[in-house]
DSSP file (Angstrom, degrees, kcal/mol; ACC not computed):
  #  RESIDUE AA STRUCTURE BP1 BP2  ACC     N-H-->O    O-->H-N    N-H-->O    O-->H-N    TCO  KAPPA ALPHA  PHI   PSI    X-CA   Y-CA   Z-CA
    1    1 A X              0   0    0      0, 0.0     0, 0.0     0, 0.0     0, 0.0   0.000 360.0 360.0 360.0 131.9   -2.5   13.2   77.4
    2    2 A X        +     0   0    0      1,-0.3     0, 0.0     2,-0.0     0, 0.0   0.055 360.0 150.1  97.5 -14.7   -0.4   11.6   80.1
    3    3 A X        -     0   0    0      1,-0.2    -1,-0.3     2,-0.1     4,-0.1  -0.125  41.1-153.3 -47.3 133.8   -3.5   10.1   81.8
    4    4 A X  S    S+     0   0    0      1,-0.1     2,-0.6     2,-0.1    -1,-0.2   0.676  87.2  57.1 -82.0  -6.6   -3.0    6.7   83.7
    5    5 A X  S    S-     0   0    0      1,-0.1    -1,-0.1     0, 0.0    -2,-0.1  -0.949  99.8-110.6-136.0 118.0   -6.6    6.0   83.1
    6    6 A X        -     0   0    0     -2,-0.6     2,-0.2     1,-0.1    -2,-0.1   0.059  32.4-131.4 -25.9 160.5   -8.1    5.9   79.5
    7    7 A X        -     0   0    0     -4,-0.1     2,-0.2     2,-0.0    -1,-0.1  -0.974  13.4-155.8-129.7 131.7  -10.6    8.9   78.8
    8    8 A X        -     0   0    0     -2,-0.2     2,-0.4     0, 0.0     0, 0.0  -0.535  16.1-179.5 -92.5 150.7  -14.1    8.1   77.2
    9    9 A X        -     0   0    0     -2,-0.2     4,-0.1     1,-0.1    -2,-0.0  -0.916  29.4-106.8-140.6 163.2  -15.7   11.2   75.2
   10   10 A X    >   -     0   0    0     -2,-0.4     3,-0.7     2,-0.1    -1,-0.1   0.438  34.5 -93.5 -74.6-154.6  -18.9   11.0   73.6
   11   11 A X  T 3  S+     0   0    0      1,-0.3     2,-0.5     0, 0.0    -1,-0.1   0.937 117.2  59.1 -95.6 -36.8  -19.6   10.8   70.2
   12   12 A X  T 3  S+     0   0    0      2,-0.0     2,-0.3     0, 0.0    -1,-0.3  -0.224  72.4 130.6 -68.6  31.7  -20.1   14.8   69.7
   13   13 A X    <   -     0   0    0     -3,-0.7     2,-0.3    -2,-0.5    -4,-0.0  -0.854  37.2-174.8 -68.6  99.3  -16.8   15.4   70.9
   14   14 A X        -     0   0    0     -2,-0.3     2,-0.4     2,-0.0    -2,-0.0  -0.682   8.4-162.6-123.4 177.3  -14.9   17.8   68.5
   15   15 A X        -     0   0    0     -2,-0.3     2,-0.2     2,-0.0    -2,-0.0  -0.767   6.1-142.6 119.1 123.7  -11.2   18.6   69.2
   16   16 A X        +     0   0    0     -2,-0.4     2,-0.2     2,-0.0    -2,-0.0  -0.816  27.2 140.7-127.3 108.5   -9.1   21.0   68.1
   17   17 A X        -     0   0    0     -2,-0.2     2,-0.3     2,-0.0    -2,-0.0  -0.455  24.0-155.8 -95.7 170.0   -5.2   21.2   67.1
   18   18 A X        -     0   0    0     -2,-0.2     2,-0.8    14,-0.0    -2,-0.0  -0.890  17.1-137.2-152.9 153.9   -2.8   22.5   65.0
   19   19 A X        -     0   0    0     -2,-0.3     2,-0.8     2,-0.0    -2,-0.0  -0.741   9.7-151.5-117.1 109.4    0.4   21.2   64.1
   20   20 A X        -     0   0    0     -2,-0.8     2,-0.5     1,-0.0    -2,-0.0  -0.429   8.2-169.8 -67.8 103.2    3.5   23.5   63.9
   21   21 A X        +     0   0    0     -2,-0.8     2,-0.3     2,-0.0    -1,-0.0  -0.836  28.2 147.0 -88.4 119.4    6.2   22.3   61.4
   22   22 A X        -     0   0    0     -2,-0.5     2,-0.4     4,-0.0     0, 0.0  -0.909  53.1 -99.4-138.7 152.5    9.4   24.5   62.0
   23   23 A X    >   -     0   0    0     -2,-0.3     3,-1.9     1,-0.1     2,-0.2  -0.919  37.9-104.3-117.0 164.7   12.5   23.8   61.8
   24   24 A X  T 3  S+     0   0    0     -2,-0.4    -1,-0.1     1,-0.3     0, 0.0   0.310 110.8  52.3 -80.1 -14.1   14.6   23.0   65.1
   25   25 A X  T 3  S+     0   0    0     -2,-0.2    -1,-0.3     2,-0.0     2,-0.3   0.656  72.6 106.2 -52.2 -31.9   16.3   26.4   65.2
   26   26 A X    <   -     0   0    0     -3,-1.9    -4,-0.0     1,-0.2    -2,-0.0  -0.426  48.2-174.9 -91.2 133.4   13.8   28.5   65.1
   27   27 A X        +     0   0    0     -2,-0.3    -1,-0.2     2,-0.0    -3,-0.0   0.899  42.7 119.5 -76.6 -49.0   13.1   30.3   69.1
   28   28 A X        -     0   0    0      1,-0.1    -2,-0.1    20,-0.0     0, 0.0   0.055  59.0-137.3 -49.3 118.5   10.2   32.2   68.6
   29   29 A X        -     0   0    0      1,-0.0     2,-0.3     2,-0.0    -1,-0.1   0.010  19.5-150.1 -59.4-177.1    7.2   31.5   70.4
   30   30 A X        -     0   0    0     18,-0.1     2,-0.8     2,-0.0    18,-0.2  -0.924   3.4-141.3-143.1 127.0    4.1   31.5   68.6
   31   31 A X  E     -A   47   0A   0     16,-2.9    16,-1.5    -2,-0.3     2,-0.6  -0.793  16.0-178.0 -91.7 113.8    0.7   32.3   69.7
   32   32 A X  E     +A   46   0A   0     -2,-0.8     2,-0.3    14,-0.2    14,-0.2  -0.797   8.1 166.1-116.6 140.2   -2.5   30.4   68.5
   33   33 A X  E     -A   45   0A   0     12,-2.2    12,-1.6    -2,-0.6     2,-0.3  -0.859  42.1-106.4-137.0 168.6   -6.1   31.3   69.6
   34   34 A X  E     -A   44   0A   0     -2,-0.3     2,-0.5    10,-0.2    10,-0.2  -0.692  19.2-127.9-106.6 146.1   -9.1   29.7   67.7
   35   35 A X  E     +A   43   0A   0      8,-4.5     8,-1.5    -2,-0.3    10,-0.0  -0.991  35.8 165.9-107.7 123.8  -11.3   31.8   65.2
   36   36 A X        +     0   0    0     -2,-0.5     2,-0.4     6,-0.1     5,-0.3   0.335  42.7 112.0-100.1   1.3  -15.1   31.2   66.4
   37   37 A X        +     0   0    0      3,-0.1     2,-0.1     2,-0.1    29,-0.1  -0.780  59.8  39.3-119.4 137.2  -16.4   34.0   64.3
   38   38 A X  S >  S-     0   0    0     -2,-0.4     3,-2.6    27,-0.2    28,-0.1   0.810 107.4-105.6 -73.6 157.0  -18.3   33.8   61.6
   39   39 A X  T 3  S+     0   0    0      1,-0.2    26,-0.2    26,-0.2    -2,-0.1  -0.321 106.9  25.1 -50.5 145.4  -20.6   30.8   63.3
   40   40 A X  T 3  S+     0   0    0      1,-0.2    19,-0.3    -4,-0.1     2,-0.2  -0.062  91.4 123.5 117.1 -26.2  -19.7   27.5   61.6
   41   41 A X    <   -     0   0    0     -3,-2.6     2,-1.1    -5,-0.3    17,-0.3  -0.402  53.2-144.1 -81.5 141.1  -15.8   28.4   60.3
   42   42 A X        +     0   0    0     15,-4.2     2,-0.3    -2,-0.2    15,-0.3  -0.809  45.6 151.9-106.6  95.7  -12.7   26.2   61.4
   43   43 A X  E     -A   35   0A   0     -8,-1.5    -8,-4.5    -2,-1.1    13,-0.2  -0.977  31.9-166.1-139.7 165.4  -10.1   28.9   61.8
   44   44 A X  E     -AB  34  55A   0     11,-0.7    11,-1.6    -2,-0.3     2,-0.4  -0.640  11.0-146.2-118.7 176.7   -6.9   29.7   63.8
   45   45 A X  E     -A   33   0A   0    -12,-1.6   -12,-2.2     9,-0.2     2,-0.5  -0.980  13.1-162.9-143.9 140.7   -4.7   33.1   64.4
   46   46 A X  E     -A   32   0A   0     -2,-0.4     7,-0.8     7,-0.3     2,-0.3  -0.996   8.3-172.4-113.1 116.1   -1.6   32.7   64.7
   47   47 A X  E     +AC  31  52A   0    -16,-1.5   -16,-2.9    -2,-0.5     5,-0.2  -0.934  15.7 161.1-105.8 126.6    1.4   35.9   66.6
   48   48 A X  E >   - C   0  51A   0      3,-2.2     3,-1.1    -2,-0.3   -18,-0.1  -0.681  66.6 -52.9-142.5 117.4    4.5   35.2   66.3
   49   49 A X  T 3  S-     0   0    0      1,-0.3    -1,-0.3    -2,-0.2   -18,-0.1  -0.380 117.8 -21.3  69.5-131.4    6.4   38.6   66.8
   50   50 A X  T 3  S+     0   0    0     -3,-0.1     2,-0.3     2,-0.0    55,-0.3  -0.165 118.1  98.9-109.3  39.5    5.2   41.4   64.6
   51   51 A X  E <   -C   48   0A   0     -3,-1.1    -3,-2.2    53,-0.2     2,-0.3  -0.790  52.0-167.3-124.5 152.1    3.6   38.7   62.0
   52   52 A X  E     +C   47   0A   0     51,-0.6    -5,-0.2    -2,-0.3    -7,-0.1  -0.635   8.2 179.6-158.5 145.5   -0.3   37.9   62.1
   53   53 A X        -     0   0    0     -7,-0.8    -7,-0.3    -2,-0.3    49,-0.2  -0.195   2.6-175.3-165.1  95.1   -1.6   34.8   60.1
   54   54 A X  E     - D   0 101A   0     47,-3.4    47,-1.3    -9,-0.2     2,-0.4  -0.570  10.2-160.7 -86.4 143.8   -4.9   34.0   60.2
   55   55 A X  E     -BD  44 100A   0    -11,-1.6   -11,-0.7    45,-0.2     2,-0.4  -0.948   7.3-175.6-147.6 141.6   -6.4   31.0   58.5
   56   56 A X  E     + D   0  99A   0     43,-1.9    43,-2.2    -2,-0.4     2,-0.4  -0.953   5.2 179.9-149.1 115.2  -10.4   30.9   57.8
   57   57 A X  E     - D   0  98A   0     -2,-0.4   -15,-4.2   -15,-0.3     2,-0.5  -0.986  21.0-148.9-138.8 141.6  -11.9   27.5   56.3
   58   58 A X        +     0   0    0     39,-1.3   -17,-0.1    -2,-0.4   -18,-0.1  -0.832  20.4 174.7 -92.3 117.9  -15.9   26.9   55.3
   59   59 A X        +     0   0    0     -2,-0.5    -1,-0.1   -19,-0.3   -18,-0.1   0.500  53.7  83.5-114.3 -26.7  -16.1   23.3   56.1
   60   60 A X  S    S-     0   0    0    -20,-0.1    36,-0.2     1,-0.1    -2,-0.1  -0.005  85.8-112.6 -68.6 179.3  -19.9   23.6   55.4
   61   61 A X  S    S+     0   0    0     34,-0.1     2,-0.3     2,-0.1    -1,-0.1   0.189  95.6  54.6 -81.5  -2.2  -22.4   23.6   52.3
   62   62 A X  S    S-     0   0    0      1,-0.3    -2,-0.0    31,-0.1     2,-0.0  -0.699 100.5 -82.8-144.0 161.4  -23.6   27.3   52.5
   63   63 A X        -     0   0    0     -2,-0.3    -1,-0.3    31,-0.1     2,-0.3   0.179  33.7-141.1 -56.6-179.6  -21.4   30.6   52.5
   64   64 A X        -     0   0    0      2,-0.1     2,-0.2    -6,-0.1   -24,-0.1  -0.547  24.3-172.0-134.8 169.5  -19.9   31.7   55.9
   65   65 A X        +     0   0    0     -2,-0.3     2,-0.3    27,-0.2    27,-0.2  -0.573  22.4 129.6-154.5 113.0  -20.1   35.7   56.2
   66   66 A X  E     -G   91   0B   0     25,-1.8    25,-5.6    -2,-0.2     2,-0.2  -0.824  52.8 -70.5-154.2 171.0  -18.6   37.6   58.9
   67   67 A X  E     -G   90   0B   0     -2,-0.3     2,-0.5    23,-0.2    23,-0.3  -0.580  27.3-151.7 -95.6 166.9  -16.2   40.7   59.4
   68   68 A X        -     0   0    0     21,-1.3     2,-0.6    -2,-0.2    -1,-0.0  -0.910   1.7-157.4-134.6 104.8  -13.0   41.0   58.7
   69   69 A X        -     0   0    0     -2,-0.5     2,-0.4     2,-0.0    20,-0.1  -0.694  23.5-175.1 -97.8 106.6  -10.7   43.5   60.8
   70   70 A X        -     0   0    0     -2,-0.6     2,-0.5    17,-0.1     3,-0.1  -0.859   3.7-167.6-102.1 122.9   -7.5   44.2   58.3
   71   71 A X        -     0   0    0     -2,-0.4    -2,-0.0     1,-0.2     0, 0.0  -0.960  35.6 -68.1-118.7 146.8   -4.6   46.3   59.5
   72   72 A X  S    S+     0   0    0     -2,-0.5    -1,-0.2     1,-0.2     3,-0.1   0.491 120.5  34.5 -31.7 168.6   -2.0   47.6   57.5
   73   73 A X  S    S+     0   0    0      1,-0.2    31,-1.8    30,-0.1     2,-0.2   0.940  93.3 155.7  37.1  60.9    0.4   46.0   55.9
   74   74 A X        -     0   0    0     29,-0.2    -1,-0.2    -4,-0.1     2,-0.2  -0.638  22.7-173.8-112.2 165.5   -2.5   43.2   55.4
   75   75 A X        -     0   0    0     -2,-0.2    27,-0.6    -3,-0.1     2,-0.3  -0.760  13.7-159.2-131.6 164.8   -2.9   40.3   52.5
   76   76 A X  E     -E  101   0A   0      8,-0.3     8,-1.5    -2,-0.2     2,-0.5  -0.880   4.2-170.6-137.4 143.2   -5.6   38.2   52.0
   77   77 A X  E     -EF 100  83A   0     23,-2.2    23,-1.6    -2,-0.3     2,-0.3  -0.992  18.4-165.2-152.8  96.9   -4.4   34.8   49.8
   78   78 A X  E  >  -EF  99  82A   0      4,-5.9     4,-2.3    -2,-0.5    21,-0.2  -0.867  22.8-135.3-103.1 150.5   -8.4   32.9   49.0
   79   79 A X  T  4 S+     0   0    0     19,-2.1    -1,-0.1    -2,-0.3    20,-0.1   0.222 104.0  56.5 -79.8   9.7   -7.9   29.4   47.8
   80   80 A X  T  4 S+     0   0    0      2,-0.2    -1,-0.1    18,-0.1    -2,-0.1   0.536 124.7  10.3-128.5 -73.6  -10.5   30.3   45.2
   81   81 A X  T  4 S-     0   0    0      1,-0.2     2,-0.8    -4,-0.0    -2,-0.2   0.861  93.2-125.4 -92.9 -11.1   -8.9   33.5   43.4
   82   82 A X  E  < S+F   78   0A   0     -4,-2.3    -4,-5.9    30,-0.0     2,-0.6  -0.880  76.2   3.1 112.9-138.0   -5.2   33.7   44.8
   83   83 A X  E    S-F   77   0A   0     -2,-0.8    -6,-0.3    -6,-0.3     2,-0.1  -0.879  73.9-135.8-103.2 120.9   -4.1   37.4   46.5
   84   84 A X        -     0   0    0     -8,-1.5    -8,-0.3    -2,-0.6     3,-0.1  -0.354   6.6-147.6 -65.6 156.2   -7.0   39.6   46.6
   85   85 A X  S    S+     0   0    0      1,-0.4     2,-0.3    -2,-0.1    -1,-0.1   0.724  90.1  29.6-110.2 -57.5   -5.8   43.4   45.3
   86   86 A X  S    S-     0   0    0     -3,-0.1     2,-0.6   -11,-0.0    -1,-0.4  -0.945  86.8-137.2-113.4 150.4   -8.3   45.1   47.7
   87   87 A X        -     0   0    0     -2,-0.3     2,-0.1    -3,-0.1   -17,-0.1  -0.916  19.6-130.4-102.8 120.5   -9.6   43.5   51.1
   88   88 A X        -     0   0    0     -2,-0.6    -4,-0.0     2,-0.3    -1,-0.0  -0.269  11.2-126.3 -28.0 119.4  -12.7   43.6   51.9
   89   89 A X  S    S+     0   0    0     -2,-0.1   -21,-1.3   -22,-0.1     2,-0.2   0.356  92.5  41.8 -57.8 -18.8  -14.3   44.6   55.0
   90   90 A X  E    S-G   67   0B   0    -23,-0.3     2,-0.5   -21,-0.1    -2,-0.3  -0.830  77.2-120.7-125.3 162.2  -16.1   41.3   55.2
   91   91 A X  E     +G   66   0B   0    -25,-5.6   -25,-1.8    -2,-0.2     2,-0.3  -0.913  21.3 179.2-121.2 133.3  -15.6   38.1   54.8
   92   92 A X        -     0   0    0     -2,-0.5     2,-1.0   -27,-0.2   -27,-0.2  -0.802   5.5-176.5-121.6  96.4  -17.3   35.8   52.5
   93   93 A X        -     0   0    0     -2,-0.3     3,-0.2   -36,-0.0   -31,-0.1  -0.641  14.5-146.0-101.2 123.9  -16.3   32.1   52.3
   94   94 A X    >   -     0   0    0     -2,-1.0     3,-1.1   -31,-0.2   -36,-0.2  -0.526  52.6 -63.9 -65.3 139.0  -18.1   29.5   49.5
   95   95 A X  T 3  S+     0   0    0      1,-0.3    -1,-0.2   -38,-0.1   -34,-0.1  -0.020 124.1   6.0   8.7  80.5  -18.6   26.1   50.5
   96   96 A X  T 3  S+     0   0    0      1,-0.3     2,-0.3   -36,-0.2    -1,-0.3   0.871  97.2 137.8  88.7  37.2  -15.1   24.2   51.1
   97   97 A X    <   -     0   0    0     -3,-1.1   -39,-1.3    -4,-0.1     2,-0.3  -0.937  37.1-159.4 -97.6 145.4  -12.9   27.5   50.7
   98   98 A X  E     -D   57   0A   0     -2,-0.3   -19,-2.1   -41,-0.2     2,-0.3  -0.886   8.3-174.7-128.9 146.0   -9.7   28.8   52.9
   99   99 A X  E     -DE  56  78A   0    -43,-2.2   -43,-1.9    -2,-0.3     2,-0.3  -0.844  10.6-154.2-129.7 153.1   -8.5   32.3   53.2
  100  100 A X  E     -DE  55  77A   0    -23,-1.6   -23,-2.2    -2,-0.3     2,-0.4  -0.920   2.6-160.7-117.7 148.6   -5.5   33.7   55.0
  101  101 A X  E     -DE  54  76A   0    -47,-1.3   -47,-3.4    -2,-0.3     2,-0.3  -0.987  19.1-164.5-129.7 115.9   -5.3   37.2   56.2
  102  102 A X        -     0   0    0    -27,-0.6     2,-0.6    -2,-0.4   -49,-0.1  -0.816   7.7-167.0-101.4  88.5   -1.9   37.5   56.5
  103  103 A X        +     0   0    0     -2,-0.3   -51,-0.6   -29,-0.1     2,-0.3  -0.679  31.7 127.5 -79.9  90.6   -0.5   40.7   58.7
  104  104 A X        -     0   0    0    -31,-1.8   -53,-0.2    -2,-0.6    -2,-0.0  -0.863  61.0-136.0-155.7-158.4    3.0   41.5   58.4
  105  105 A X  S    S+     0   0    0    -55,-0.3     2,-1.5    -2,-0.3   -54,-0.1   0.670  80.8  93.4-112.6  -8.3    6.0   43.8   57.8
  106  106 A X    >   -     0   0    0      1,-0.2     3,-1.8   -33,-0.1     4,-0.3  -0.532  66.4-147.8 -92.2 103.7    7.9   41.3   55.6
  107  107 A X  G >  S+     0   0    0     -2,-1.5     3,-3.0     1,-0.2    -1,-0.2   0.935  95.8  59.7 -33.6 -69.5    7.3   41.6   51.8
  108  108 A X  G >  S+     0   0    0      1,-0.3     3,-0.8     2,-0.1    -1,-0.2   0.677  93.1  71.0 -64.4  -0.5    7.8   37.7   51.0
  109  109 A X  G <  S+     0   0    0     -3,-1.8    -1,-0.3     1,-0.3    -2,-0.2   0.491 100.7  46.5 -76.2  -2.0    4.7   37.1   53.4
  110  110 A X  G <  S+     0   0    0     -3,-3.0     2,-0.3    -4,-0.3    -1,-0.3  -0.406  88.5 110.7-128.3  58.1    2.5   38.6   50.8
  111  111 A X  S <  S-     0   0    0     -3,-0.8   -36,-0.0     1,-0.3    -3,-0.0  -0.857  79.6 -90.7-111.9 148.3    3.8   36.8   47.9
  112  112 A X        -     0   0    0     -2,-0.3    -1,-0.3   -29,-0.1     2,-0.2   0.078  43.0-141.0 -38.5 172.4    1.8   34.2   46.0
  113  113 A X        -     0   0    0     -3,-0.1     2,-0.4     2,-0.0    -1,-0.1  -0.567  30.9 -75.5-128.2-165.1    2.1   30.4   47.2
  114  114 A X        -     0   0    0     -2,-0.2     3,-0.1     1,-0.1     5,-0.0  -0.742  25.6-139.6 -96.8 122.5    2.2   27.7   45.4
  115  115 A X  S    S-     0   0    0     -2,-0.4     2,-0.2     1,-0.2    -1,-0.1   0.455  75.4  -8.4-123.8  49.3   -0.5   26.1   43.9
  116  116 A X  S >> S-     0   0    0      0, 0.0     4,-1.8     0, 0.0     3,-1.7  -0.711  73.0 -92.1-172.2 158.8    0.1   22.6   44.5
  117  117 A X  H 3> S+     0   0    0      1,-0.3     4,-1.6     2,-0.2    -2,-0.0   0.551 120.7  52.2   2.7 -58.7    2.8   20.1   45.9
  118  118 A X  H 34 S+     0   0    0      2,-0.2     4,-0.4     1,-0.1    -1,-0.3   0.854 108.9  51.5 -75.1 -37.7    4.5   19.3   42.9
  119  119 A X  H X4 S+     0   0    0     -3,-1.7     3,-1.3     1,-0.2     4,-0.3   0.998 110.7  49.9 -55.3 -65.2    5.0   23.2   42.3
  120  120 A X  H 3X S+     0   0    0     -4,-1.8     4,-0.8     1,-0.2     3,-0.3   0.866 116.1  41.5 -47.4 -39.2    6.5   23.7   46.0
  121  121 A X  T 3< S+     0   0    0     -4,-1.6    -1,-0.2     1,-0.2    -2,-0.2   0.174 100.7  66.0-114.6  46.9    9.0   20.9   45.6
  122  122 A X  T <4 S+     0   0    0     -3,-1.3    -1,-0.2    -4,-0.4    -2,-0.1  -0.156 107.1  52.6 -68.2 -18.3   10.1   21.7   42.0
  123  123 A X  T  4 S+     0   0    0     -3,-0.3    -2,-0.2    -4,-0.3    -3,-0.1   0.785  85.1  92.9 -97.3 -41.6   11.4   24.7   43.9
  124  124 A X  S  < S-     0   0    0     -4,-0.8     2,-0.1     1,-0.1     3,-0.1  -0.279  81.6-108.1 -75.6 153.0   13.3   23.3   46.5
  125  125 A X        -     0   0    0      1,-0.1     2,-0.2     0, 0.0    -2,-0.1  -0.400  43.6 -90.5 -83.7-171.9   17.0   22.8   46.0
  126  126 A X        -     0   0    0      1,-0.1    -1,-0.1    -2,-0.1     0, 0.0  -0.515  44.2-108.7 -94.8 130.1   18.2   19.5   45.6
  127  127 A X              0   0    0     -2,-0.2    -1,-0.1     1,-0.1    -3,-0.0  -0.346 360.0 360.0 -60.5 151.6   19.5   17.3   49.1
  128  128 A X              0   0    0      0, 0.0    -1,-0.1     0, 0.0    -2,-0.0   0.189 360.0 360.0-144.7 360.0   22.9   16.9   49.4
């Protein structure tokens, strides 16, 4: 970005973002580092103050299996069963599944989500 001069990269070039939606009030830095662990998984960690949110996706055809370091006042929210009741010491993700391990001191961060679109804005109140 900002380069006067186009940049080529080859075809095996992989890239990685994420894109923070917030809304313009909010101060608080955030911290993002890449999850490389277990080999293969496309995941992020997210600090922002004393909140943790870690995001795990299996983009492959075979499990992923790795460990999973939980510290209190942990959640784990799998796209496959919902909020886990006990968390696991490892991590197992099936073929085109996302976890969060969410770490924080705030009850409504370990509440269920939504599980789909229509559900989330069925919720919201109405513009005015």
């Amino acid at each position: 970005a900002g380069a006067s001069v186009p940049t080529a990269y080859p075809a095996s070039f992989n890239q990685w973002f994420l894109v923070e939606i917030r809304p313009s009030w909010v101060s608080t830095s955030a911290i993002v580092s890449r999850v490389e662990e277990p080999k293969g998984v496309l995941g992020f960690r997210v600090q922002i103050d004393a909140k943790q949110f870690q995001l795990f996706f299996n983009p492959g055809e075979t499990n992923l299996n790795g460990s999973l370091n939980v510290s209190a006042g942990s959640s784990l929210h799998e796209s496959i069963a919902g909020i886990v009741n006990h968390i696991p010491s490892s991590l197992n993700l099936k073929p085109y599944q996302m976890d969060v391990l969410v770490t924080s001191p705030a009850k409504e961060d370990h509440l269920p989500g939504w599980t789909n679109y229509q559900e989330m804005v069925g919720q919201l109140p109405p513009n005015r």
